[in-house]
C-alpha positions as CSV (number, residue, x, y, z in Angstrom):
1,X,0.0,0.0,0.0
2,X,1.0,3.4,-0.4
3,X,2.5,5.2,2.7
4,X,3.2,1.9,4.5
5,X,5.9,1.1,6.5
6,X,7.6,-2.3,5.5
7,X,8.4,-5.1,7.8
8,X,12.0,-5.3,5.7
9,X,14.4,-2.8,5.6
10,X,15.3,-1.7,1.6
11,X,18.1,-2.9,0.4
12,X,21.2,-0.9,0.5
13,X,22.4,0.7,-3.0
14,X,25.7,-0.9,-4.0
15,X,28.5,0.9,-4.4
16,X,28.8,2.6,-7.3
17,X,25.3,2.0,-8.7
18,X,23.7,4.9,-10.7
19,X,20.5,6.2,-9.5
20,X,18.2,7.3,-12.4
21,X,18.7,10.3,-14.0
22,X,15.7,12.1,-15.6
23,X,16.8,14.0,-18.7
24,X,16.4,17.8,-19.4
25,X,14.3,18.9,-22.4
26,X,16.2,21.3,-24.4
27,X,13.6,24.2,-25.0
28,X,12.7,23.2,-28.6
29,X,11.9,19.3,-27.1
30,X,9.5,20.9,-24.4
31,X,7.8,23.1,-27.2
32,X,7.4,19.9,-29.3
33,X,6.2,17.8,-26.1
34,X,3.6,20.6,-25.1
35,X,2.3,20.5,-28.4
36,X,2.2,17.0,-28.9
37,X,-0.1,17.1,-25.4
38,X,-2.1,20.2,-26.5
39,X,-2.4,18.5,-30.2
40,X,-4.4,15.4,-27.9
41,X,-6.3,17.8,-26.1
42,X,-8.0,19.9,-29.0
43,X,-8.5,17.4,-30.8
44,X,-11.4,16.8,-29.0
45,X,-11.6,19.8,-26.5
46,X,-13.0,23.5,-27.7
47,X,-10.5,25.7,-26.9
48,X,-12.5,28.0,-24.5
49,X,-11.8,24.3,-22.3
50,X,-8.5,23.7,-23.0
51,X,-6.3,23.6,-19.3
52,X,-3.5,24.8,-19.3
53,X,-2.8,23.6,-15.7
54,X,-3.4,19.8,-17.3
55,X,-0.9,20.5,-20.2
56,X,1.5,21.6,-17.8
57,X,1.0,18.7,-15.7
58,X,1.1,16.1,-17.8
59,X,3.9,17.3,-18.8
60,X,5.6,17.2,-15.4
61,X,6.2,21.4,-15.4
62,X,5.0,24.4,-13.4
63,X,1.8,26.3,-15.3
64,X,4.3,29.3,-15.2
65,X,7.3,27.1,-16.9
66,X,4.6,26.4,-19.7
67,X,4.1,30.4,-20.3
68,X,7.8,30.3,-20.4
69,X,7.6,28.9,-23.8
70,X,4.0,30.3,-24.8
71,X,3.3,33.8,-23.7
72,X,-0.4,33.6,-24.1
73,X,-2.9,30.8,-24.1
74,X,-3.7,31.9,-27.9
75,X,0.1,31.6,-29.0
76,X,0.2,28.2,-27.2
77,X,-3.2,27.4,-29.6
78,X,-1.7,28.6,-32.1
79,X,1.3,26.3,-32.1
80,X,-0.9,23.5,-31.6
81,X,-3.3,24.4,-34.6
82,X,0.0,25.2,-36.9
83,X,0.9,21.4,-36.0
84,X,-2.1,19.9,-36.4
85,X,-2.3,21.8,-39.9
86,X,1.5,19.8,-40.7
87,X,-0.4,16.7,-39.8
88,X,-3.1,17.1,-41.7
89,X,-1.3,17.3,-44.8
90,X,1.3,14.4,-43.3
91,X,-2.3,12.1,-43.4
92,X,-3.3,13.3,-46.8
93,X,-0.5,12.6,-48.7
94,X,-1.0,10.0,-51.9
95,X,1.3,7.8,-52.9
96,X,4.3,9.5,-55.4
97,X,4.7,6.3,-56.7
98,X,1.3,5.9,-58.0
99,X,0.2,7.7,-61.4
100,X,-1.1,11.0,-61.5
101,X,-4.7,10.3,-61.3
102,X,-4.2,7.3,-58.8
103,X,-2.9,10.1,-56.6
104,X,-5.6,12.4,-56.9
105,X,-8.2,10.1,-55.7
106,X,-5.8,8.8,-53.0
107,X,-5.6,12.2,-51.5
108,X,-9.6,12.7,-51.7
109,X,-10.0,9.4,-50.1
110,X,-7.6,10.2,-47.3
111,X,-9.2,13.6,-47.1
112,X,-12.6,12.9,-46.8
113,X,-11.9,10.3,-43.9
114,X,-9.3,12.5,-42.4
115,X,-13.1,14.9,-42.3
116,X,-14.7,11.7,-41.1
117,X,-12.4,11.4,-38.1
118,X,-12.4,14.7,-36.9
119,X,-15.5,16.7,-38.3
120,X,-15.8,19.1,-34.9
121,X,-11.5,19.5,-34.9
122,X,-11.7,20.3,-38.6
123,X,-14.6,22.6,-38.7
124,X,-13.1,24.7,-35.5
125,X,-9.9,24.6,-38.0
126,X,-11.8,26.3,-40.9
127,X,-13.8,28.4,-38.9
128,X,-11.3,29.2,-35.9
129,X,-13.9,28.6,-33.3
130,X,-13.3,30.3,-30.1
131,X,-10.1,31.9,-31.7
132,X,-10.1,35.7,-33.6
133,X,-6.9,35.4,-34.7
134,X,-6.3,36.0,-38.7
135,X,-3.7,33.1,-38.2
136,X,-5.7,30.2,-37.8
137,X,-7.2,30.9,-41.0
138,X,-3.2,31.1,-42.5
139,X,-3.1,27.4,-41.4
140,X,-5.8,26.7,-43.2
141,X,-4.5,28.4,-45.8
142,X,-1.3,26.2,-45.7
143,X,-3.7,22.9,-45.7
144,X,-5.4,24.2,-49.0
145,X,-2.4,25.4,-50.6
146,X,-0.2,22.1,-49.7
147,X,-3.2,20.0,-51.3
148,X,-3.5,22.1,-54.1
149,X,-0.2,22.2,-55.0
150,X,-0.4,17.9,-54.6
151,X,-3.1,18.1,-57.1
152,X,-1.5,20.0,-59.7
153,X,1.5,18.1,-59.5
154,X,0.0,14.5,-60.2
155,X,-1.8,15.8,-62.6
156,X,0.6,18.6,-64.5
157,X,-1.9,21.5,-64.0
158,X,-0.3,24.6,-64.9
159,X,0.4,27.7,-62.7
160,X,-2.6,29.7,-64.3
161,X,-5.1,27.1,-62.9
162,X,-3.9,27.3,-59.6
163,X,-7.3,29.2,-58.8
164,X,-9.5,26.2,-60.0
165,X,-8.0,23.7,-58.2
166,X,-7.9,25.8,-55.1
167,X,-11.7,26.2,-55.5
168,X,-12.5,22.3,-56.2
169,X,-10.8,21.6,-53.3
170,X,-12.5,24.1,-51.0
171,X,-15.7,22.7,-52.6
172,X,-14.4,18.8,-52.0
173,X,-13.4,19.9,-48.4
174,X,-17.2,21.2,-47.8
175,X,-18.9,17.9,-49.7
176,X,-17.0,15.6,-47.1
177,X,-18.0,17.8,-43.6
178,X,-21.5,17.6,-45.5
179,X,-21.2,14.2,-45.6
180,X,-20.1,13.1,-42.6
181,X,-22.3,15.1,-40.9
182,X,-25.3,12.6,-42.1
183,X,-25.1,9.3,-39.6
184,X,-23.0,6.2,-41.2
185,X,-25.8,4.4,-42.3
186,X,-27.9,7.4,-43.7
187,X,-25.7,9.0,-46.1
188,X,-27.0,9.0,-49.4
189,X,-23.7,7.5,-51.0
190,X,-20.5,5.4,-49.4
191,X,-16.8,7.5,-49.3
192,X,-16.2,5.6,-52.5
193,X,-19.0,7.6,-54.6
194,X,-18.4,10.5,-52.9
195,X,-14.4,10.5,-54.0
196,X,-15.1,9.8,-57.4
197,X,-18.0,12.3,-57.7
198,X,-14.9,15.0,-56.7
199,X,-12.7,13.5,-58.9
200,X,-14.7,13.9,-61.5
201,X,-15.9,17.7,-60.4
202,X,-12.0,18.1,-60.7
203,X,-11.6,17.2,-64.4
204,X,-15.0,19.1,-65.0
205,X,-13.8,22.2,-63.9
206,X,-10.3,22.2,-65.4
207,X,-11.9,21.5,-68.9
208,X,-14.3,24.3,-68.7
209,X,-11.2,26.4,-67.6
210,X,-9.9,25.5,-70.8
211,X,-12.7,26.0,-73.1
């Protein structure tokens, strides 16, 4: 039991034996790590809930320490949603190996379930919920551009469509929190459908761009 008293006295250390050493973060390891914790938190906490006392202490500092490396709660949010935003695009990504149009639908697929997953997370990300900050919006901005720039690649778009791919994905981005916002087994079509409906939205859109 805790706070007992044992009937045996503890073995003495041995000469010479190390007794365990607990290593100090460097500052850019305890940023990381109090992201990584924050990261888990608003993922499924609104911000307006995230604790800062329960970052710090699962992180095994002082709430002060933790202000140390994020002068306000909103740059510490900030950091988290600027990760989250890296992670996003880390989940997204197709397949290089596979060809052009293989890698289109790969990245809608992954997408559209990355939406699935995390509807509220994703929706707080696009509309900045509980944050009026113009740079959670330049994350998103990041997301969109990272993708777009994906798409174009596979599929050897050139620079002066930029704008239309930009928009199909905005568009793609709002059919899947449409669509996962219907339960599982009411939706009027399964992920597959959905993904090939975009897919083919994409090549729509880039033809009438030509025209």
């Amino acid at each position: 039991m805790l706070n007992s008293v044992s009937d045996h006295p503890a073995p003495a250390r041995q000469a010479g034996a190390a007794s365990p050493v607990r290593r100090r973060l460097s500052a850019e390891d305890r940023r990381r790590q109090l992201v990584g914790i924050g990261l888990s938190q608003i993922v499924e906490t609104p911000i307006q809930d995230l604790s800062m006392d329960d970052v710090a202490a699962e992180a095994g500092i002082s709430r002060g320490l933790l202000f140390h490396y994020f002068p306000t709660k909103t740059d510490f949010y900030l950091a988290c949603i600027a990760a989250a935003g890296r992670r996003i695009l880390r989940n997204t990504a197709p397949d290089p190996e596979l060809p052009g149009e293989q890698q289109v639908e790969m990245a809608t697929r992954l997408m559209v379930e990355q939406i699935e997953r995390r509807r509220d997370f994703y929706l707080a990300l696009v509309h900045g919920h509980g944050v009026a900050d113009p740079r959670v919006s330049e994350v998103m901005d990041s997301v969109r551009e990272g993708s777009t720039e994906r798409v174009m690649a596979a599929l050897g778009v050139p620079e002066s469509r930029r704008p239309v791919v930009r928009a199909w994905w905005a568009y793609t981005e709002d059919r899947a929190l449409t669509w996962s916002a219907v339960p599982t087994g009411e939706r009027p079509v399964p992920v597959s459908e959905l993904v090939a409906e975009c897919v083919a939205a994409l090549h729509a859109l880039l033809r009438i761009s030509r025209s």
